[in-house]
N, C-alpha and C positions, 0 to 999 in steps of 0.2 A: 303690617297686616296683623289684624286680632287674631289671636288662637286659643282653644281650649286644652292644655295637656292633656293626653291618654295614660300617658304613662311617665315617671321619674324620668328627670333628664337632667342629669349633673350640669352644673354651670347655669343651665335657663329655668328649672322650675320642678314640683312636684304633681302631682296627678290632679287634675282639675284645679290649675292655677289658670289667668287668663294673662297671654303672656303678649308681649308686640316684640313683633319678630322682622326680618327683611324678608320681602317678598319672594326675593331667589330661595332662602333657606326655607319658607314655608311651603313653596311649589314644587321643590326637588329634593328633600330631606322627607322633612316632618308630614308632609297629610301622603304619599307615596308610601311611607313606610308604617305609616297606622300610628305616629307618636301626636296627633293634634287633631282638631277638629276646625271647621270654621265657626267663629263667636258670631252668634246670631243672640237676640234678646231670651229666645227659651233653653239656647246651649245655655247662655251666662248662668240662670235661675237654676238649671242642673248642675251646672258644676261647683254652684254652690251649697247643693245637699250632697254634689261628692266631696268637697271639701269639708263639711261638717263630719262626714262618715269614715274620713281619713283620720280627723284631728282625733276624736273618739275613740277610733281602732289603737292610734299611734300613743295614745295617754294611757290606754289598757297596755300596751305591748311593752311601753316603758315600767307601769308599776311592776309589772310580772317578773321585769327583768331587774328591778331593784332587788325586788325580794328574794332574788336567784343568786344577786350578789352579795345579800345579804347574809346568807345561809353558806356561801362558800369561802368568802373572805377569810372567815375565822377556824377555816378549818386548812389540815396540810394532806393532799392527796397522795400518797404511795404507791407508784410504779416501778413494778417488778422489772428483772431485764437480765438477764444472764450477761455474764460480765469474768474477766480477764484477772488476773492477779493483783494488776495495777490498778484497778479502777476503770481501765478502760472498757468500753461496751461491746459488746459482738452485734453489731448493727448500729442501732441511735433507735431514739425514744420519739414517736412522730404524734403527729397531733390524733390521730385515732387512738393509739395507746392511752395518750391523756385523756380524750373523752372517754372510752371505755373504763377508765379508770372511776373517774367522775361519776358513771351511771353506777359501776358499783355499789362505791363507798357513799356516795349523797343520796343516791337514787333519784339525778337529775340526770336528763338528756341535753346533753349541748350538741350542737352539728358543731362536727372537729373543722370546719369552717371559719368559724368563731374564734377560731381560737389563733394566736399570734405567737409563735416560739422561735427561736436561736437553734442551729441544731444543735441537739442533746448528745454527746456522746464519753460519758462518764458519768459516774456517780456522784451523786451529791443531793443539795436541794438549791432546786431552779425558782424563777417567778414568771410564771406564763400570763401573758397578757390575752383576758377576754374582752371583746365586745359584743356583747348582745342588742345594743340598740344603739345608735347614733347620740346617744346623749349619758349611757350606761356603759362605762369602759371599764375595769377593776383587774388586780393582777390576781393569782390562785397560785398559791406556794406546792409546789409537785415536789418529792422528795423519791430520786430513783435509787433503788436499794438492790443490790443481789439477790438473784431469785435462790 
């Protein structure tokens, strides 16, 4: 059975791709739950100006996020942390801390979402893995210091 995606669907397709599917999954999944449509000649011709308006969005979303990596990469983030004799932490350092940290010091916004870390719980300097786009991954050197 034809179908038009509505929405991202890992494994089968992106939003207005035309996808052929089994018909049990397209009658009991996908058009019940609002993820497809049926492929008719004027769905096709739309979902190919939503697929033109995706590519567009998705080439914008990426430069953005280039130049976000660009601007972080070379620089070492400083998170504060009250901390123990030994180096050890009075808590750990979590991904909001590193973004809050980040808005500070770059004056960028990342969603602490983005971001991919080991937990933290000593002092030193870490390398946090961001991904801002499917195709933009880069690590950002955090360096946790006694407050």
């Amino acid at each position: 059975m034809k179908l038009i995606l509505r929405t991202d669907l890992a494994g089968l397709g992106k939003r207005g791709d035309v996808v052929d599917v089994a018909d049990g999954h397209a009658r009991n999944f996908l058009l019940p739950k609002g993820h497809a449509i049926m492929a008719s000649d004027g769905a096709i011709s739309q979902a190919k100006a939503m697929r033109r308006a995706r590519d567009l969005r998705d080439a914008a979303d990426r430069e953005s996020a280039q130049t976000i990596a660009s601007a972080l990469v070379a620089r070492t983030i400083i998170v504060k942390s009250k901390a123990g004799a030994e180096g050890r932490l009075f808590g750990s350092v979590t991904t909001a801390d590193i973004a809050d940290a980040i808005h500070e010091q770059a004056k960028i916004s990342i969603d602490r979402k983005k971001l991919h870390i080991d937990p933290i719980k000593t002092l030193g300097t870490y390398s946090v893995s961001v991904k801002l786009h499917s195709d933009v991954q880069f690590p950002v050197s955090v360096e946790v210091v006694k407050a």
